[in-house]
ROLO-356125 format. One record per residue (C-alpha): residue number from 1; residue in three letters; chain; x, y negated, z. Coordinates in Angstrom, 3 decimals. Example, Ala and Ser with C-alpha at 12.3 -4.5 7.8 and 13.67 -1.06 7.14 Angstrom:
2
    n  res  chain         x         y         z
    1  ALA      A    12.300     4.500     7.800
    2  SER      A    13.670     1.060     7.140
***
This chain:
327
    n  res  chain         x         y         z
    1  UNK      A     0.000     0.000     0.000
    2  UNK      A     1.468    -3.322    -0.746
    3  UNK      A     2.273    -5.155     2.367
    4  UNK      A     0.389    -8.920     1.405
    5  UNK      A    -2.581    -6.264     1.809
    6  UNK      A    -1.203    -5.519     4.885
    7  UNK      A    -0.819    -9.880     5.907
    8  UNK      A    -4.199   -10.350     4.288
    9  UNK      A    -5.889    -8.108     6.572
   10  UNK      A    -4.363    -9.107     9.502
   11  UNK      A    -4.205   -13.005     9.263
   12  UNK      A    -7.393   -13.622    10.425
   13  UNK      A    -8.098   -11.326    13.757
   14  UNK      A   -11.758   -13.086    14.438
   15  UNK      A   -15.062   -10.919    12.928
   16  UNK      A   -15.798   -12.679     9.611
   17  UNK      A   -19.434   -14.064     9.847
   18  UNK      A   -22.037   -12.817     7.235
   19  UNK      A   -22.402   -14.602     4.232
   20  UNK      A   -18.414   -15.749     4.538
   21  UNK      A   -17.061   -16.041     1.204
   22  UNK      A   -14.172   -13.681     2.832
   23  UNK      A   -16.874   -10.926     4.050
   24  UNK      A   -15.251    -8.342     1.953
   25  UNK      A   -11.773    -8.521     3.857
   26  UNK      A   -11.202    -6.153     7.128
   27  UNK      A    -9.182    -7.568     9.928
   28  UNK      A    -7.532    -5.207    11.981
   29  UNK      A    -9.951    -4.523    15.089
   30  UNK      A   -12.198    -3.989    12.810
   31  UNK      A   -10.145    -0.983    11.444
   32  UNK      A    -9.328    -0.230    14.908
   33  UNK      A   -13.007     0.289    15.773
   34  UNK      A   -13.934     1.794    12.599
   35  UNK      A   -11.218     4.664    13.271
   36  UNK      A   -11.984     5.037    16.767
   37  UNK      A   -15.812     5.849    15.487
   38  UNK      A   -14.251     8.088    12.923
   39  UNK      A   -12.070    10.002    15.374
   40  UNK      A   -14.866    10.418    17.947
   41  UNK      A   -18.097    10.724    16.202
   42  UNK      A   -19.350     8.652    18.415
   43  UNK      A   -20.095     5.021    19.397
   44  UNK      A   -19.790     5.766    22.701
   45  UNK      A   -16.767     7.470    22.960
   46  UNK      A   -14.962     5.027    20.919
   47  UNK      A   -16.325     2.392    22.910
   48  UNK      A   -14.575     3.828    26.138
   49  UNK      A   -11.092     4.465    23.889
   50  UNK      A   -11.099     0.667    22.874
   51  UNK      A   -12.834    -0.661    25.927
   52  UNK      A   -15.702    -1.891    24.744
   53  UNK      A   -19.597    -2.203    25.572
   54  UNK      A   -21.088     0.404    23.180
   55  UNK      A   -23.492    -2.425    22.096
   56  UNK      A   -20.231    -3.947    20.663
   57  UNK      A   -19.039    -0.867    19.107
   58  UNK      A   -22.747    -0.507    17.088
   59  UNK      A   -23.005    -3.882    15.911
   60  UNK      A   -19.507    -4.051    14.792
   61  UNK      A   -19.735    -0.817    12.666
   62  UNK      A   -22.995    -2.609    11.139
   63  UNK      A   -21.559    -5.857    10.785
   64  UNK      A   -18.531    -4.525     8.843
   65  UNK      A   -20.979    -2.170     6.395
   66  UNK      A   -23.161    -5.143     5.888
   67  UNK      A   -19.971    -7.507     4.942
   68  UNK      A   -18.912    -4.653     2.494
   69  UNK      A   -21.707    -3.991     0.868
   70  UNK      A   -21.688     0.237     1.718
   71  UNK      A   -22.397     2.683     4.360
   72  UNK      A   -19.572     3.725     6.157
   73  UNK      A   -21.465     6.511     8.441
   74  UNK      A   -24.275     8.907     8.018
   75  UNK      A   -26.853     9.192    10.677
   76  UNK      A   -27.084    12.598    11.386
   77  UNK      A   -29.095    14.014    14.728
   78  UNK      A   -27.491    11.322    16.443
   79  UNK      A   -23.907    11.707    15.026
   80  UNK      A   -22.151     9.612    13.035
   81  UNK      A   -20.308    11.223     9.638
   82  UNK      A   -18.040     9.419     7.630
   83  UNK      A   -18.685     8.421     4.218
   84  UNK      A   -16.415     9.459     1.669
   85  UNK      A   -15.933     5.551     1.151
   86  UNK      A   -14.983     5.365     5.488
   87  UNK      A   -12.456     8.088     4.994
   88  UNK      A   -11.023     6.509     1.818
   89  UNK      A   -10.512     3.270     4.029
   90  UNK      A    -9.066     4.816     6.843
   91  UNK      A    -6.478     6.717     4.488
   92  UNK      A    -5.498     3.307     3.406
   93  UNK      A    -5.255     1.754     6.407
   94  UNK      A    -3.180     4.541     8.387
   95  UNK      A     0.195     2.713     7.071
   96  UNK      A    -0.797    -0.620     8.957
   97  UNK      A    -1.420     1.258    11.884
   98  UNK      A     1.867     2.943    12.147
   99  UNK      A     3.256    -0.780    11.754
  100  UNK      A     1.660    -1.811    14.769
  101  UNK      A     2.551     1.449    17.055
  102  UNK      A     6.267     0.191    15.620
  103  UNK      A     5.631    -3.243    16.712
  104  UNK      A     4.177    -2.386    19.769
  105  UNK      A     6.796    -0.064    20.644
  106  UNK      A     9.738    -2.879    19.724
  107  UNK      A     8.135    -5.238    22.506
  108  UNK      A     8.338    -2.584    24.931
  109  UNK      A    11.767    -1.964    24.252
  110  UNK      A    12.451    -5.552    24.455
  111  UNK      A    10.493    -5.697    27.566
  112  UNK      A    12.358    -2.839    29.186
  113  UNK      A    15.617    -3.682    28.132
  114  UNK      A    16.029    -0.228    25.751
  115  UNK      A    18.444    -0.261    22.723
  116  UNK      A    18.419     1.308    19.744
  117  UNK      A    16.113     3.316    17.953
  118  UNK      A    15.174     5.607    14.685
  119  UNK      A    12.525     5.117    12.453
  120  UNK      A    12.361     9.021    10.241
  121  UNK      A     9.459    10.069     8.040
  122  UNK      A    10.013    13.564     6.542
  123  UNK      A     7.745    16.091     4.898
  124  UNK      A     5.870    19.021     6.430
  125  UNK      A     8.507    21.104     5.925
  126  UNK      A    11.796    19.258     7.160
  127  UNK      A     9.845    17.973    10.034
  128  UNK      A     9.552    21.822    11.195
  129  UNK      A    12.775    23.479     9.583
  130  UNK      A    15.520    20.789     9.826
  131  UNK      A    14.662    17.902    11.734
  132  UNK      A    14.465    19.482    15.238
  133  UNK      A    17.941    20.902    14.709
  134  UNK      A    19.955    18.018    13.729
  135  UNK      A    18.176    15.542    15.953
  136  UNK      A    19.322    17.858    18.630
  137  UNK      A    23.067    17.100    17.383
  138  UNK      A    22.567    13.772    16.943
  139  UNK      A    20.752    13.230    20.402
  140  UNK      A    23.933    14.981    21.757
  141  UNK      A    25.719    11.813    21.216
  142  UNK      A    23.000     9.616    21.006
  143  UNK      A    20.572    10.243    24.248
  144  UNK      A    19.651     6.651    24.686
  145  UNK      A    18.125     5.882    21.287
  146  UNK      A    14.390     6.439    21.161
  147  UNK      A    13.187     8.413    17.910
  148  UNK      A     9.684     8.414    16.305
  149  UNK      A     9.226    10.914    13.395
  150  UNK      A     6.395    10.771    11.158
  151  UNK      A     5.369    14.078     9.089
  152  UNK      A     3.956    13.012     5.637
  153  UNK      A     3.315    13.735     2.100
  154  UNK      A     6.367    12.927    -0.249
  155  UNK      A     4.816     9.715    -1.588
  156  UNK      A     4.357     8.546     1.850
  157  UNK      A     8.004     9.240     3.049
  158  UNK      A     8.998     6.999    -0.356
  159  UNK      A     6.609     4.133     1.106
  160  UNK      A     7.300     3.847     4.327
  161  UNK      A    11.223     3.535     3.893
  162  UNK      A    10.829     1.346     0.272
  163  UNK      A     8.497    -0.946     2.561
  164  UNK      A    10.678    -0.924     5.853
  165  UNK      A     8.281     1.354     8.086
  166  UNK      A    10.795     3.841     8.244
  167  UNK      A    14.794     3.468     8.607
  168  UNK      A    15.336     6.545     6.629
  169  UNK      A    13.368     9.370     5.285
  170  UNK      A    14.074    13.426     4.563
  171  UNK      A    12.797    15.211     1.139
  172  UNK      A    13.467    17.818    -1.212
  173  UNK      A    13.583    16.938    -4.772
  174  UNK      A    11.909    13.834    -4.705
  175  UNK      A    10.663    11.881    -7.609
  176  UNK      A    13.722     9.123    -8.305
  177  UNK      A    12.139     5.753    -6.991
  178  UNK      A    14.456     2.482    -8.395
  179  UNK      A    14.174     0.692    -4.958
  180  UNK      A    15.460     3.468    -2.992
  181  UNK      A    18.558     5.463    -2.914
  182  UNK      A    18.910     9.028    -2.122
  183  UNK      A    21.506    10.489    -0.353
  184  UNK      A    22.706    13.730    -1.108
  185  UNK      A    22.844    16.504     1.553
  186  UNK      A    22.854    19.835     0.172
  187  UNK      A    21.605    22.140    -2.887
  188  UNK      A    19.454    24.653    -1.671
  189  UNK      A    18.158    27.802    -3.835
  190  UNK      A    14.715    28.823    -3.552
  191  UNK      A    13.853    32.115    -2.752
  192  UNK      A    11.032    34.256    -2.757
  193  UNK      A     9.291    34.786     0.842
  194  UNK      A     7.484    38.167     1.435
  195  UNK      A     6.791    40.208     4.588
  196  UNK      A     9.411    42.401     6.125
  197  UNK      A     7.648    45.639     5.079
  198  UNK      A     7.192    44.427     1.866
  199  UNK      A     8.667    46.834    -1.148
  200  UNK      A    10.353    43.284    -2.402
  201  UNK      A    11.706    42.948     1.128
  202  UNK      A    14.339    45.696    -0.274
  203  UNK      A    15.288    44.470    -4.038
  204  UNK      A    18.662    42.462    -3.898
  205  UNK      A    16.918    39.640    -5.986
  206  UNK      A    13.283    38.973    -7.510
  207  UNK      A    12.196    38.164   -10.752
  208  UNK      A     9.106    36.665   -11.916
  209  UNK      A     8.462    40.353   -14.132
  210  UNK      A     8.161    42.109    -9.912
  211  UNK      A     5.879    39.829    -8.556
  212  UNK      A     3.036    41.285   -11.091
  213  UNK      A     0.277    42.480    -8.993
  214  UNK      A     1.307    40.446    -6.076
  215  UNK      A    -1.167    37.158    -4.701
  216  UNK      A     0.815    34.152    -5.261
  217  UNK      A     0.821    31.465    -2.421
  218  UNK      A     1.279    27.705    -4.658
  219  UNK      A     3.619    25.242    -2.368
  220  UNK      A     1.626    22.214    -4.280
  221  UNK      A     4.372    19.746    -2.754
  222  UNK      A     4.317    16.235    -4.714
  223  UNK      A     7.747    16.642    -5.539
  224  UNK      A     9.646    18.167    -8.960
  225  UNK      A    10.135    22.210    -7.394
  226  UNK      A     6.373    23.109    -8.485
  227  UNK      A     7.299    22.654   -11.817
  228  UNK      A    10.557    24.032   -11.785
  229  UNK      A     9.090    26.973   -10.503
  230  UNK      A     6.618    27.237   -12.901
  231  UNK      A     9.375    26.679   -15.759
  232  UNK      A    11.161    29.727   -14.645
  233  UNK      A     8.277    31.850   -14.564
  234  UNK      A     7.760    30.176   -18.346
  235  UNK      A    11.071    31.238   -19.297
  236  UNK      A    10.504    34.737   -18.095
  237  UNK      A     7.522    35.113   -20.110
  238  UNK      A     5.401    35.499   -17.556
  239  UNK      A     2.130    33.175   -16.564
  240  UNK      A     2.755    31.713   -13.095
  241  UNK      A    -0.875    31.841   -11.670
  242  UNK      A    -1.173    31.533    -7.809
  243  UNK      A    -4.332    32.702    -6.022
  244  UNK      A    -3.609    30.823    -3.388
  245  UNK      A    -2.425    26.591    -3.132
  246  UNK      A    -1.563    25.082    -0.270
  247  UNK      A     0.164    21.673     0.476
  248  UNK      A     4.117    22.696     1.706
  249  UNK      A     6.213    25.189     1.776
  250  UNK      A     6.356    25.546     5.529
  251  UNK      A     2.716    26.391     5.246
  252  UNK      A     3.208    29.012     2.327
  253  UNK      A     5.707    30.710     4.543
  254  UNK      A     2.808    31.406     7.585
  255  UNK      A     0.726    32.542     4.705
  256  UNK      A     3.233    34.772     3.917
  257  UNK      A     3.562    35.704     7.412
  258  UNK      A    -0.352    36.520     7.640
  259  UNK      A     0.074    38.850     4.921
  260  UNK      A    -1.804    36.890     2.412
  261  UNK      A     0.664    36.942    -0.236
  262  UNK      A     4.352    36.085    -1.575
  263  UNK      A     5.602    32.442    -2.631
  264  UNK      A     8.563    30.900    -3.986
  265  UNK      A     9.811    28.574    -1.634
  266  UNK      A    13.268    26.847    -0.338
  267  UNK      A    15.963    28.861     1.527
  268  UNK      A    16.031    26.173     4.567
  269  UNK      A    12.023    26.628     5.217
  270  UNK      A    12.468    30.067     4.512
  271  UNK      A    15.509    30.288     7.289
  272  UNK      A    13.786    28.579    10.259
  273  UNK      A    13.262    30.731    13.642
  274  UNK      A     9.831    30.156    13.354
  275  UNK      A     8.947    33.161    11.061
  276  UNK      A     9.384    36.730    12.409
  277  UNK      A     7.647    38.802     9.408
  278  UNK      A     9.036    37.056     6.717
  279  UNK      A    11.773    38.062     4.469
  280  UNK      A    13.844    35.665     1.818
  281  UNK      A    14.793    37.496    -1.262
  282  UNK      A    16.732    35.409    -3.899
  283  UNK      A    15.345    34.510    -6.679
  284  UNK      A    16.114    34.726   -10.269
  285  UNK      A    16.153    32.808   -12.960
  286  UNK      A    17.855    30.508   -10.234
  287  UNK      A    16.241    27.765    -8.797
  288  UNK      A    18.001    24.852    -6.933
  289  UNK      A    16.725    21.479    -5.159
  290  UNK      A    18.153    19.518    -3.940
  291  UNK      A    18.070    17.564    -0.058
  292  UNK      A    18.232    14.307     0.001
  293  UNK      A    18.167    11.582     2.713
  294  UNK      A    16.455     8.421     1.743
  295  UNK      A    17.055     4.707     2.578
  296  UNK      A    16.733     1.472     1.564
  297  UNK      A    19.679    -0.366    -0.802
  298  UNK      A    18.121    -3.704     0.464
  299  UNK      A    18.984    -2.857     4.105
  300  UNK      A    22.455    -2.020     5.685
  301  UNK      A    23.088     1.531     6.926
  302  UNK      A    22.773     1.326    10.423
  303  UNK      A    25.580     3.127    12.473
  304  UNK      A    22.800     5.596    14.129
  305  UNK      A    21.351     5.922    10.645
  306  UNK      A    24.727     6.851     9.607
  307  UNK      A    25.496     9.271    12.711
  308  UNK      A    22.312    11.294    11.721
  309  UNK      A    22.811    11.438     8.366
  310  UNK      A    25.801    13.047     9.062
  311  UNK      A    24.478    15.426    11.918
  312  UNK      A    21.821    16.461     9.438
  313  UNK      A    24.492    17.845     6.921
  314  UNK      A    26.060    19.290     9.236
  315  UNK      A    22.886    21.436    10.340
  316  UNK      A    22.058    22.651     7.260
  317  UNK      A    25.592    24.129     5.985
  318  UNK      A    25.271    25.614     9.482
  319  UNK      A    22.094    27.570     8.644
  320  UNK      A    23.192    27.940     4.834
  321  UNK      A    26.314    29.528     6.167
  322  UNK      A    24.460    31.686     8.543
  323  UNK      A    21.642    32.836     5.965
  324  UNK      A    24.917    34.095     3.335
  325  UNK      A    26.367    35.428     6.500
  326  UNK      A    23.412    37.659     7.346
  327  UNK      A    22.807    38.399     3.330
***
């Protein structure tokens, strides 16, 4: 979202009167309520999260549906479901949100007398595969700096560092983006992920001819590796078509787990403790994507940023060199 959205909606913190000729503009308590309402279902629950008179809560939501000219709830037996046009709104606004928690947070550093701090956004599957790991390394040196990680989709993660939410950000084979720069950290091969007992579980690679017959679990990241996944089944002359799609990789490995089906996924998801039934078989033709860390050109590296840049590399030729260890 472009952040003079952000200063528009926020210049103005009084409830625009109807008729205004700026009725159509949110300002932010109004997005505060309306996602309270959306969270709870309820005026009156939402009323006690923001500390306000129910009363309040009500005419708010109907003041802001009447300035916008939609519904924003359905009345149904007394609970209130968002419209598709709500959730579209809230999706929107969940950015501007995060920059307040960040604000919010600063002052109470400030306040407190705290230094330092890390801003990371990272996908679904570095946030539960990586980023645990090498923030343990870097808080080894580093216990006083206060870290808030946000999981999101790719695009997101490109967003929030490109618009200064977020002092650096963690993907795999992202889409190049001209106002950021990407810092290499590895090459990783992707592998296919099956169960232990799995006949596959025994093959010393997999091609796209074995898999015939087996359910295919779809890691429908926003990245490039869907489609280089799909080229290698092209190449193989065979028709990659997955029963099953789900958003990361991480996620496609528990589906794995649950005996739902095999996937094609990354050798660092595919690697984490987390999984006990899953085996990684490499894959053929090969596959690589690459790791990247993600800041800003605009801004200078920070010396924590730095410091966990580095601890970060470090982690992952740790577990790469433990996975060709074990293999």
């Amino acid at each position: 979202m472009d952040i003079n959205y952000f200063i528009a909606m926020v210049d103005n913190q009084n409830l625009y009167s109807q008729g205004t000729s700026r009725g159509d503009r949110m300002n932010l308590r109004q997005l505060e309520i309306l996602r309270s309402v959306m969270r709870t279902r309820s005026t009156v629950a939402a009323a006690r999260d923001l500390g306000m008179s129910q009363p309040a809560v009500s005419n708010a939501i109907k003041s802001i549906e009447l300035n916008l000219g939609f519904l924003l709830f359905e009345r149904v037996n007394k609970r209130l479901i968002p419209t598709q046009e709500a959730q579209i709104l809230l999706e929107e606004a969940e950015p501007l949100f995060l920059i307040k928690e960040l604000i919010d947070q600063t002052a109470s550093q400030l306040r407190t007398g705290r230094r330092g701090r890390m801003r990371i956004v990272a996908t679904s599957e570095l946030s539960e595969s990586l980023l645990p790991q090498s923030l343990a390394r870097f808080r080894g040196s580093h216990d006083n700096v206060d870290i808030a990680l946000e999981t999101v989709r790719l695009d997101n993660v490109l967003e929030y560092v490109e618009t200064g939410v977020a002092d650096i950000g963690f993907a795999i084979e992202p889409h190049p983006r001209e106002n950021l720069q990407y810092l290499p950290l590895a090459q990783l091969d992707m592998v296919c992920a099956c169960r232990l007992e799995s006949p596959l579980a025994a093959r010393a690679v997999v091609t796209p001819q074995d898999l015939r017959g087996y359910p295919l679990i779809n890691a429908r990241t926003t990245s490039r590796i869907s489609n280089l996944v799909q080229s290698a089944f092209t190449r193989s002359e065979e028709n990659y078509q997955p029963s099953i799609d789900v958003r990361f990789m991480n996620v496609a490995a528990h589906f794995v787990e649950e005996g739902l089906g095999v996937s094609i996924i990354d050798q660092l998801t595919a690697s984490s403790k987390r999984y006990t039934q899953l085996k990684s078989v490499p894959f053929e033709p090969r596959i690589q994507a690459t790791v990247s860390a993600i800041v800003s050109p605009d801004r200078l590296q920070q010396r924590l940023t730095k410091s966990l840049i580095g601890h970060t590399r470090d982690e992952i030729q740790h577990r790469l060199s433990a996975v060709a260890v074990h293999d």
